[in-house]
C-alpha positions as CSV (number, residue, x, y, z in Angstrom):
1,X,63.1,74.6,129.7
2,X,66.3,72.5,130.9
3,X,69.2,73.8,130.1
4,X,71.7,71.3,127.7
5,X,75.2,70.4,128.6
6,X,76.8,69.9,125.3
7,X,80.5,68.1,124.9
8,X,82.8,69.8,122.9
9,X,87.1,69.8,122.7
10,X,89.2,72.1,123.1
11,X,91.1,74.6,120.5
12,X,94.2,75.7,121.5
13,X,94.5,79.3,119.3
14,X,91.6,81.1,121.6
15,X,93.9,83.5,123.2
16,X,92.9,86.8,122.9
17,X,95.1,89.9,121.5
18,X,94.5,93.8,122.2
19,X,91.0,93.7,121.0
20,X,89.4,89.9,121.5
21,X,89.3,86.9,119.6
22,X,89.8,87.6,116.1
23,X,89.9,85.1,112.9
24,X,88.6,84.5,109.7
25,X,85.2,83.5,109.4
26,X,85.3,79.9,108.3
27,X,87.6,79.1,111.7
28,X,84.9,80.2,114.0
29,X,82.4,77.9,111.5
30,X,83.8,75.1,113.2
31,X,81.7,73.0,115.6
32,X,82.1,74.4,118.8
33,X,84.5,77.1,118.0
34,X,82.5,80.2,118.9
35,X,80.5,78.3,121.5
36,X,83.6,77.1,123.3
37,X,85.1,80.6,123.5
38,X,81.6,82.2,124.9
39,X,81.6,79.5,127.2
40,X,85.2,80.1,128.3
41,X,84.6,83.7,129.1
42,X,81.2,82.7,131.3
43,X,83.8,80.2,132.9
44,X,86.2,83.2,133.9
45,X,83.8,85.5,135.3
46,X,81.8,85.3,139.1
47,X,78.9,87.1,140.5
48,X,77.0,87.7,137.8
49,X,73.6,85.3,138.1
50,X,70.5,87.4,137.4
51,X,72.5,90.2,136.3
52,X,72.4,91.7,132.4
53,X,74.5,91.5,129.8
54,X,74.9,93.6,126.3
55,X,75.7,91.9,123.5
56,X,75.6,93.4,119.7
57,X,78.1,93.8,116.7
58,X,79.1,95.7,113.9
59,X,77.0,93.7,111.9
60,X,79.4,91.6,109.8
61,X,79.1,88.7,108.5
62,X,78.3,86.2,110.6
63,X,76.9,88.7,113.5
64,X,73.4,87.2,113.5
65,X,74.4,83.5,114.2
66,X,76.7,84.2,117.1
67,X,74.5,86.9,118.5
68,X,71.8,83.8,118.7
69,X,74.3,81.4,119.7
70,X,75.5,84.1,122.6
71,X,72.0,84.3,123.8
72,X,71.1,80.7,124.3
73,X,74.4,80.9,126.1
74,X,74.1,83.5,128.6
75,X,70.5,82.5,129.4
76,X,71.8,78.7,130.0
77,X,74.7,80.6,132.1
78,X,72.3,82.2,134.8
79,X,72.2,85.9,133.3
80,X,69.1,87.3,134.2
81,X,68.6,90.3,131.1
82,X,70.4,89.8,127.6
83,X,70.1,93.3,126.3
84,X,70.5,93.5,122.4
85,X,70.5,96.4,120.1
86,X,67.9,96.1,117.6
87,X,69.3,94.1,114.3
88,X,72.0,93.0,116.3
89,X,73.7,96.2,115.8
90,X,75.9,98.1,118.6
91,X,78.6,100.3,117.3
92,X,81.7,99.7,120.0
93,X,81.7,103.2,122.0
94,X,77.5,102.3,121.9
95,X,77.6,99.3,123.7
96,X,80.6,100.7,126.3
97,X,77.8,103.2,127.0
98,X,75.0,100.8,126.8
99,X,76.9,98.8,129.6
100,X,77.5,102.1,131.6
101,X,73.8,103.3,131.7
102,X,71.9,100.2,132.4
103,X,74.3,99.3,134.7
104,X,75.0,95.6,133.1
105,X,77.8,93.1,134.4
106,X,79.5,93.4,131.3
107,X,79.1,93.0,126.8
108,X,80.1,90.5,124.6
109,X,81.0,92.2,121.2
110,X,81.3,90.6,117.6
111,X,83.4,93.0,115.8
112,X,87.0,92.5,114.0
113,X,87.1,96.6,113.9
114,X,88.7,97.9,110.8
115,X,88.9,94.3,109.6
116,X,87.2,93.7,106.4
117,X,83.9,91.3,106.4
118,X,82.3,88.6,104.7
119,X,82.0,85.0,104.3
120,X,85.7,84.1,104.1
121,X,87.4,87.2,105.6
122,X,87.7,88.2,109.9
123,X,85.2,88.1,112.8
124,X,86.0,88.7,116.7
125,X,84.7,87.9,119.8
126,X,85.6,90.3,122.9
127,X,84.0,90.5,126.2
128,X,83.9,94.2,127.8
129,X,83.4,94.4,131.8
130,X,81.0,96.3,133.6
131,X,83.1,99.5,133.1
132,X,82.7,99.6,130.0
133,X,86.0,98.5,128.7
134,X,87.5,95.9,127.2
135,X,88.6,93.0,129.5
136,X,91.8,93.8,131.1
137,X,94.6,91.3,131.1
138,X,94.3,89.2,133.8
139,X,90.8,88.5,132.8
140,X,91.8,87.7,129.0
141,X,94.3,85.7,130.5
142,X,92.1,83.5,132.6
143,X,89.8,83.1,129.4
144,X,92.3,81.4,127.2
145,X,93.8,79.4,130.1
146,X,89.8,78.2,130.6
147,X,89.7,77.5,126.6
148,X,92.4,75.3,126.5
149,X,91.0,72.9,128.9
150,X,87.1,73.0,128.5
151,X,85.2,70.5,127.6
152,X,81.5,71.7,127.5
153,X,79.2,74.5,127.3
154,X,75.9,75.4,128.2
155,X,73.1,76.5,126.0
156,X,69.1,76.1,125.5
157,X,66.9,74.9,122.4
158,X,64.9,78.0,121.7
159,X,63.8,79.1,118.4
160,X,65.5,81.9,117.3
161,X,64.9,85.9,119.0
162,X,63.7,88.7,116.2
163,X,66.2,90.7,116.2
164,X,64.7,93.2,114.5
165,X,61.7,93.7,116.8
166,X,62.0,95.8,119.8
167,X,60.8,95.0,123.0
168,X,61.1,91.8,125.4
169,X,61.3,88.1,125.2
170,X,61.6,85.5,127.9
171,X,64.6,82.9,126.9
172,X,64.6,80.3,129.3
173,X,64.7,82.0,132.9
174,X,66.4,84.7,131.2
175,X,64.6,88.3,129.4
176,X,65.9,89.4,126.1
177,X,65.3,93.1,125.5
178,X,66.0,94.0,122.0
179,X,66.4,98.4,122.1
180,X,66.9,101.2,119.5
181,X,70.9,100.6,119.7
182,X,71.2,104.4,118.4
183,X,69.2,106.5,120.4
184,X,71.1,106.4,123.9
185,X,74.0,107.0,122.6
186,X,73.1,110.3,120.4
187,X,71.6,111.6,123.7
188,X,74.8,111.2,125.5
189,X,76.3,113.1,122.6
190,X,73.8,115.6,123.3
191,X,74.6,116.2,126.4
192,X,78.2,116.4,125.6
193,X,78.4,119.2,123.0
194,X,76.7,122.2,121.9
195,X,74.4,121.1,119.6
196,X,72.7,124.5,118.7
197,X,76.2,125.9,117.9
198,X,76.5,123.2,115.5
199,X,73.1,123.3,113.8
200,X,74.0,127.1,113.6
201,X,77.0,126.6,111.6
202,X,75.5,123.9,109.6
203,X,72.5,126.5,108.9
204,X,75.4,128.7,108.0
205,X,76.3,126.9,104.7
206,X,79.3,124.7,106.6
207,X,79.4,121.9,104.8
208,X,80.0,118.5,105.8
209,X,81.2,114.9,104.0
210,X,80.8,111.4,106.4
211,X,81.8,108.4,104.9
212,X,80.3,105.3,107.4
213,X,82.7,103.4,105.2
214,X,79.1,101.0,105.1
215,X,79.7,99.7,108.3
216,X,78.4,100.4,111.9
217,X,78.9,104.3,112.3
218,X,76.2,104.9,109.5
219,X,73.0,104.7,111.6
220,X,74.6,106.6,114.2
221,X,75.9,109.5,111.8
222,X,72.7,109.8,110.1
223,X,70.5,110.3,113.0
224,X,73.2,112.8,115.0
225,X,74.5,114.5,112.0
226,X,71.6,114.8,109.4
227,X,68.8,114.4,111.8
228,X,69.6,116.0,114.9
229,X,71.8,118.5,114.1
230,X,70.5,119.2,110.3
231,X,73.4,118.4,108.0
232,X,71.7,118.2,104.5
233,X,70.3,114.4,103.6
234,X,73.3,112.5,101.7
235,X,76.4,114.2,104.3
236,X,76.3,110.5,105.2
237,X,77.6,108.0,102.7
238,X,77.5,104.9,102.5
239,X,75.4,105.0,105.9
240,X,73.9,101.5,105.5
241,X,75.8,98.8,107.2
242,X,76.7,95.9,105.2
243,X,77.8,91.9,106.4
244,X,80.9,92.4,104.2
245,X,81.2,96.3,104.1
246,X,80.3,96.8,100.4
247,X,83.5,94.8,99.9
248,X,85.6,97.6,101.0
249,X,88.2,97.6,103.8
250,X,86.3,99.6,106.5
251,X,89.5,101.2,107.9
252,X,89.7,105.3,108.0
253,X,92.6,105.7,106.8
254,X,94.6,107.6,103.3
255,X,94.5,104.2,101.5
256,X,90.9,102.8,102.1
257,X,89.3,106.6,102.4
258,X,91.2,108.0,99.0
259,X,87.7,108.9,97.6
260,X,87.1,111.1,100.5
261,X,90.6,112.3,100.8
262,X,90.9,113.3,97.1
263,X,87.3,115.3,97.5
264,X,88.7,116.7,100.6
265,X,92.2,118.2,98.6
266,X,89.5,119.0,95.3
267,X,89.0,122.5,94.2
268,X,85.1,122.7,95.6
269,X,85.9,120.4,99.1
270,X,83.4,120.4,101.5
271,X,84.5,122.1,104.7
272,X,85.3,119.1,107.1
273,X,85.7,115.3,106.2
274,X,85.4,112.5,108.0
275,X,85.2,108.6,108.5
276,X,84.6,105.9,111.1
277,X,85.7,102.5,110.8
278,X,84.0,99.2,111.0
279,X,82.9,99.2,114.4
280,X,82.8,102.9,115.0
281,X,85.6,103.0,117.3
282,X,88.5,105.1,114.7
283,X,87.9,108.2,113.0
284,X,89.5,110.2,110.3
285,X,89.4,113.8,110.4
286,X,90.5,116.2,107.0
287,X,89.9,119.7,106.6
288,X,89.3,121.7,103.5
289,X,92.8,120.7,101.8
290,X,94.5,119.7,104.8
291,X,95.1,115.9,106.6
292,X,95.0,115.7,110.2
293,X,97.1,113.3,111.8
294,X,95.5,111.4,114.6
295,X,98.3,112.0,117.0
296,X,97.6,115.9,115.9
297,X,94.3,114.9,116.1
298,X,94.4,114.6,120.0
299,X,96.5,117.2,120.6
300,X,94.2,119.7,119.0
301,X,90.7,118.3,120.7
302,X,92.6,118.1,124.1
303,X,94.0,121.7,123.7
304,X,90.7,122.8,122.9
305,X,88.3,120.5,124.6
306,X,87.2,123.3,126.8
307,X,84.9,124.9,124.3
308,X,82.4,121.9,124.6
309,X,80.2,122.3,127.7
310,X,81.0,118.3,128.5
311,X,84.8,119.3,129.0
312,X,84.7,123.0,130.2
313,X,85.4,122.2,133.3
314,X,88.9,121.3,132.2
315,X,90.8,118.4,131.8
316,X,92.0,115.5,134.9
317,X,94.6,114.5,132.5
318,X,95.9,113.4,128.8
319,X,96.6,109.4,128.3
320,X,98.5,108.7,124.7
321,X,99.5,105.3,123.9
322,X,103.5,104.6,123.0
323,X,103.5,104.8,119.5
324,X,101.3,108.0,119.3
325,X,103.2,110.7,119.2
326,X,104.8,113.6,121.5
327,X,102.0,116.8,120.0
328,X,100.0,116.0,123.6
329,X,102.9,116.0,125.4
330,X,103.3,119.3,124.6
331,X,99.6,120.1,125.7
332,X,99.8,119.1,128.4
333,X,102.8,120.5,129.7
334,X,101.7,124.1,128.7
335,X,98.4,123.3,130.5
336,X,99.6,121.7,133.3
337,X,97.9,118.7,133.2
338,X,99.5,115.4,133.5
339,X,100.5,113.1,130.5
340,X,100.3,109.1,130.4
341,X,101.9,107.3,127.7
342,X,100.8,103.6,128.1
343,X,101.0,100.1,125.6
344,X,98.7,100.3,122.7
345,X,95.2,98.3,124.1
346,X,92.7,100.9,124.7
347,X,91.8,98.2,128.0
348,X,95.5,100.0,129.5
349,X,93.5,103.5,129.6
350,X,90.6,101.9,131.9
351,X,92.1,102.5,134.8
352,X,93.2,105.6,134.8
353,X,89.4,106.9,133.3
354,X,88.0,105.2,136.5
355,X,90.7,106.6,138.6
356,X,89.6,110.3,137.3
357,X,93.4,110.7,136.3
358,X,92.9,111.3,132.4
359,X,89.8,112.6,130.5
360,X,91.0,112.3,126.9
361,X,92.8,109.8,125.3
362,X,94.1,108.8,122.3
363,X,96.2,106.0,119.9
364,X,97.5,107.4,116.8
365,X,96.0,104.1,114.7
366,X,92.5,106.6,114.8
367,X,91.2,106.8,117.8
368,X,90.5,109.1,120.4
369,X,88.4,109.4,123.0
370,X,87.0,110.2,126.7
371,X,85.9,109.1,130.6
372,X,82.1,109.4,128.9
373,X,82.5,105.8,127.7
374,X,85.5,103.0,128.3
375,X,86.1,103.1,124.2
376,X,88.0,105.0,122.0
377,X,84.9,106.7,119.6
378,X,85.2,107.9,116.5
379,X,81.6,109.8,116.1
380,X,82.6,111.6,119.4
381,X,85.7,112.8,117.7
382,X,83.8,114.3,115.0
383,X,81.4,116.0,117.0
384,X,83.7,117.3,119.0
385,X,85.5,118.7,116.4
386,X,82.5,120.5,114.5
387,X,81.5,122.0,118.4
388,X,85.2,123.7,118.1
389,X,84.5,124.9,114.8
390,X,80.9,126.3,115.8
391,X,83.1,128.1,118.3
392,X,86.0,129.4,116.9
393,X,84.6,130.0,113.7
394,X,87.8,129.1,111.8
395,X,88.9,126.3,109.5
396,X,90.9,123.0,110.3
397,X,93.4,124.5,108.4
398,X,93.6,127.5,110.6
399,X,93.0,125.7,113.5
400,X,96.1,123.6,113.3
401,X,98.0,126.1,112.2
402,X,97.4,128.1,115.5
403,X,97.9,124.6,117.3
404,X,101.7,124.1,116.0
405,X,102.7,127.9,116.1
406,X,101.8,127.6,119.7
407,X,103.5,124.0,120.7
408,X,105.8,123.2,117.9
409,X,104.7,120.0,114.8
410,X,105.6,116.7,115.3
411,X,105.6,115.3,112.0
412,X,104.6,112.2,112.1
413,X,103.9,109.0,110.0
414,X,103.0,104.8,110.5
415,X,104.5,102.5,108.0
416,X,102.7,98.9,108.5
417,X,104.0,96.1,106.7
418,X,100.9,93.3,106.3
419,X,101.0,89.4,106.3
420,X,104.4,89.3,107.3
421,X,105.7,86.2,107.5
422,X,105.3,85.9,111.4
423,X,108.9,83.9,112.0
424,X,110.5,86.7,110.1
425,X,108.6,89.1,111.9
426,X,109.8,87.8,115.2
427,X,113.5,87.3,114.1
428,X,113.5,91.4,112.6
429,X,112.4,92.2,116.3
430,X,114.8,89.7,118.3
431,X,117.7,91.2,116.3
432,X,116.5,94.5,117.0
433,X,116.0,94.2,120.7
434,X,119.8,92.6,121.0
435,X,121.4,95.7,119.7
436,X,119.2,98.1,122.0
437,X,122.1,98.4,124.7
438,X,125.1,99.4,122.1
439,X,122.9,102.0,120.3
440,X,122.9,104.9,122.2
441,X,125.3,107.4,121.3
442,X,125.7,106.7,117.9
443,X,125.0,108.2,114.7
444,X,123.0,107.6,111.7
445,X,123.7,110.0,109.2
446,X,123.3,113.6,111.0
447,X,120.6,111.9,113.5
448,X,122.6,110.5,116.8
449,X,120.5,108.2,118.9
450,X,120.0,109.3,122.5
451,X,118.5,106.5,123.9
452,X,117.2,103.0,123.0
453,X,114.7,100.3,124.8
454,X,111.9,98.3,125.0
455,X,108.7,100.3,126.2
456,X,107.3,98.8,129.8
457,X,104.3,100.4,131.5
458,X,104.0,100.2,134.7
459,X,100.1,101.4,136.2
460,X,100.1,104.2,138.5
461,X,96.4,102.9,139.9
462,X,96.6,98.9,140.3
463,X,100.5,98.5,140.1
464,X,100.4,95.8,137.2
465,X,102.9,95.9,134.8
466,X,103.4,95.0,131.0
467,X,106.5,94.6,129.3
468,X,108.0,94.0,125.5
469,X,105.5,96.6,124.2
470,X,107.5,97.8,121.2
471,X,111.3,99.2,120.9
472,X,111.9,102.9,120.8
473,X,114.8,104.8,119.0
474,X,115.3,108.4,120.7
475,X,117.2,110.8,118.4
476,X,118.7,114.4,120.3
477,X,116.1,116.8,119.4
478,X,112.8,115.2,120.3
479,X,112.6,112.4,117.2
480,X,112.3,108.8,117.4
481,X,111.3,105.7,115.3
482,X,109.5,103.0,116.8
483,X,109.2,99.4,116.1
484,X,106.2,97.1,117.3
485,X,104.5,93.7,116.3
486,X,100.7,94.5,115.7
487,X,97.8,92.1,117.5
488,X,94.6,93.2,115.4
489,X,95.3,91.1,112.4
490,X,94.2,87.5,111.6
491,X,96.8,86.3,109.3
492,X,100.9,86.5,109.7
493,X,102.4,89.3,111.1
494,X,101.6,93.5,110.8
495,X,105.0,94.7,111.3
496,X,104.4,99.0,112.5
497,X,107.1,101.3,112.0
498,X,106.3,104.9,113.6
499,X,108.4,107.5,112.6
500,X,108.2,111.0,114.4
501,X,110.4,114.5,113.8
502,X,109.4,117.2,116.0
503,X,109.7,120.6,115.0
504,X,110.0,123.4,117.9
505,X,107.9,126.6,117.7
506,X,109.8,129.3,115.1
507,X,110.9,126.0,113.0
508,X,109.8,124.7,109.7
509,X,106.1,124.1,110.6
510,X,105.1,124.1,106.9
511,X,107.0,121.2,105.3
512,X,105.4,118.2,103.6
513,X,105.6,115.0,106.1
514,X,107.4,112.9,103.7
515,X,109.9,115.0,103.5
516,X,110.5,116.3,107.0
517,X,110.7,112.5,107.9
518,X,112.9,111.2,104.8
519,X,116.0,111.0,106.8
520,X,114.7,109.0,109.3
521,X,113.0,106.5,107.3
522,X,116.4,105.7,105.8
523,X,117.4,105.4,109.2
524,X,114.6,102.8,110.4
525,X,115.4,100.6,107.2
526,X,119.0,100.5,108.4
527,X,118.6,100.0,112.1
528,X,115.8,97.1,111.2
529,X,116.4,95.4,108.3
530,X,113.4,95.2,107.1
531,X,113.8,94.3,103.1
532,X,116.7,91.8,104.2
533,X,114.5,90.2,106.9
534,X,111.0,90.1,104.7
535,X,111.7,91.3,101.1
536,X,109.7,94.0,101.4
537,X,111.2,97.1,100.0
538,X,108.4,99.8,101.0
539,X,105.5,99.3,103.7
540,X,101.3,98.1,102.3
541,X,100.4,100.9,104.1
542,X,101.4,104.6,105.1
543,X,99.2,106.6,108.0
């Protein structure tokens, strides 16, 4: 079958932010749109005739039709396997390890994350190398120069693959092998934890509540939690995945989890709680009557990732992005392992995972995880929480308790302001960075600024560096507020306020977050102006 050569023009909004392409639906309906932007990452990349490539989504709307598109593509491109997960469906930390063990030049992977689905609301495109992880910059970068310039792309006429049929079919030159996108995965996660501890405390009455928030994680969670490790039929809710989510917002968080939460702070809660996003990639984690933080989050699994047999060897390192806060600093500084605090981008923890310099990492937006895939995962954060359980044989309560009479709390919270009028947005941050050298030293309230600048990152393995990756505010005593411009929405601007007190061991470790932090929201309002450059006069959404 010849291959066609099909004229197209060029769209000049193709650049990719910290997770791919992402826009609403109807914008990659347009002729050429998707095709162009497939096209321009096949354009970027060398070497990889006759080699395989994973492709699969969260199964959003509009996840069939690309994955079609995307095969004709890369068979009309030279790649020699296309491997698929059956119905099209590939959580994110899946198809890192799907990449990984069949040894695959890289993935192509339709998922907005948290995003919410459907015909008129968000889709993404973002390619993943053969590490597993996302594309790193200078390979984003060459993508969107390519897309601003190309004027054709390759594809076949062939009918259709079944996407729901497993086994192979020959597309052009090219073999498309459609597999059972959940099973490697859960045997990886086997190999990871102690699964007999686990069925052992399940057996034991422990009792467990997953919301798949009806997106990718459910088939995933329902063969690992109710099948393999024996959690009682229903744990998983809303396990089916669905092209627009049920019409909820498939982010793990206190707002678009309150059902869960509110069972979790009931009189007859379940004993653990927990959620997974979109794409599978974020997690939320709530005990009986307690909320975990994500920044606590990674403290606690690093401090006690020993007690699953993957990790008792011991840790290589901790890696934390910016914004997430100091509580695995202090880990790692009692364990004497090194610490990395890099840009948000889960692509700037690659490196040092390849390196062998970090095991765990972590980015207080939900999610955590380690050198087993080149994703952050959120089912590997919940399994890895019930295998400390199973060990320790205490509650989350009790757990964290322990965890901050041992390395002091850093209360902590994210305040995101949504569709923000991006030329405000930008203004509010310009202003912000101008008075950065005449801060330190002085005073807001009873709070005195110690320091004051704009976080750059400079990699300890390839030497690249990035710069402008969100403005810090360092108060004496270990707090700070931070100030960024988010890159995972499709429409104006997510201004992200982060706001962190830390409380040393023998303090107040008890106190409610609000009000540990009250001072210092006061004091982010008047160092940013936020109502006077926006209107807004309190954030969409508090983490």
């Amino acid at each position: 079958m010849s291959i066609r050569e099909v004229a197209t023009k060029a769209y000049d909004d193709q650049k990719p932010g910290t997770s791919g392409l992402r826009k609403k639906v109807p914008v990659f309906q347009q002729a050429g749109y998707a095709e162009n932007f497939i096209q321009s990452i096949f354009d970027s990349l060398d070497g990889f005739a006759g080699t395989a490539l994973v492709i699969g989504g969260d199964g959003r709307f509009y996840n069939r039709e690309v994955i079609q598109t995307a095969i004709r593509m890369a068979a009309a491109n030279g790649f020699g396997t296309i491997i698929v997960g059956r119905g099209g469906i590939f959580s994110t930390p899946a198809a890192s390890h799907i990449i990984r063990h069949y040894g695959a030049f890289g993935g192509i992977i339709l998922s907005a994350s948290h995003n919410p689905g459907g015909p008129n609301e968000d889709f993404g495109i973002k390619y993943n190398i053969s590490n597993g992880g996302p594309a790193p910059e200078k390979v984003t970068d060459a993508i969107y120069a390519r897309s601003r310039t190309i004027g054709r792309y390759l594809t076949l006429d062939t009918p259709d693959v079944d996407l729901d049929r497993e086994g192979d079919t020959r597309v052009g030159d090219a073999t498309v092998r459609i597999i059972d996108p959940v099973a490697d995965y859960a045997a990886l996660m086997e190999k990871l934890f102690d699964f007999s501890a686990i069925r052992k405390l399940i057996d034991g009455g422990f009792r467990i509540a997953f919301d798949a928030m009806s997106a990718v994680t459910g088939p995933y969670a329902t063969e690992i939690l109710e099948g393999r490790l024996g959690a009682a039929r229903g744990t998983v809710r809303n396990g089916i995945p669905l092209p627009d989510f049920g019409g909820h917002h498939p982010d793990p968080n206190l707002v678009h989890a309150k059902d869960l939460y509110d069972e979790m702070m009931g009189p007859d809660a379940p004993d653990f709680g927990a959620a997974s996003d979109g794409d599978g990639d974020r997690n939320l984690i709530i005990g009986k009557g307690i909320f975990i933080t994500p920044s606590d989050s990674l403290a606690m699994l690093a401090a006690n990732a020993h007690l699953a047999p993957g990790y008792a060897r011991g840790l290589a390192g901790i890696a934390r992005s910016m914004p997430t806060s100091g509580a695995a600093d202090r880990v790692a500084e009692q364990l004497g392992l090194p610490l990395f605090e890099t840009p948000t981008g889960w692509k700037f923890f690659g490196n040092l995972l390849d390196a062998g310099k970090a095991t765990i990492c972590g980015e207080e937006s939900a999610g955590t995880g380690s050198d087993h895939v080149r994703e952050k995962d959120g089912l590997w954060a919940v399994l890895l929480w019930l295998n400390i359980l199973a060990v320790r044989q205490e509650s989350v309560r009790a757990i964290a308790e322990d965890h901050w009479a041992r390395f002091g709390r850093n209360y902590y919270a994210r305040h995101d302001y949504e569709g923000v009028d991006s030329s405000a947005a930008d203004a509010l941050i310009a202003e912000l960075r101008g008075r950065l050298p005449a801060l330190p030293g002085t005073s807001i309230g009873a709070l005195r600024i110690q320091a004051s600048d704009d976080f750059a990152y400079l990699d300890p393995v390839d030497g690249s560096q990035s710069a402008r990756q969100g403005i810090r505010i360092l108060f004496e005593g270990g707090s700070r507020i931070v100030f960024r411009l988010s890159g995972t929405g499709t429409t104006g601007a997510t201004i992200r306020v982060y706001i962190e007190r830390y409380e040393a061991v023998g303090g107040d470790l008890a106190r409610e977050t609000g009000d540990a932090i009250a001072d210092l929201i006061v004091a982010a309002e008047e160092l940013s102006g936020i109502e006077r450059h926006t209107g807004r006069t309190a954030p969409d959404v508090v983490t």
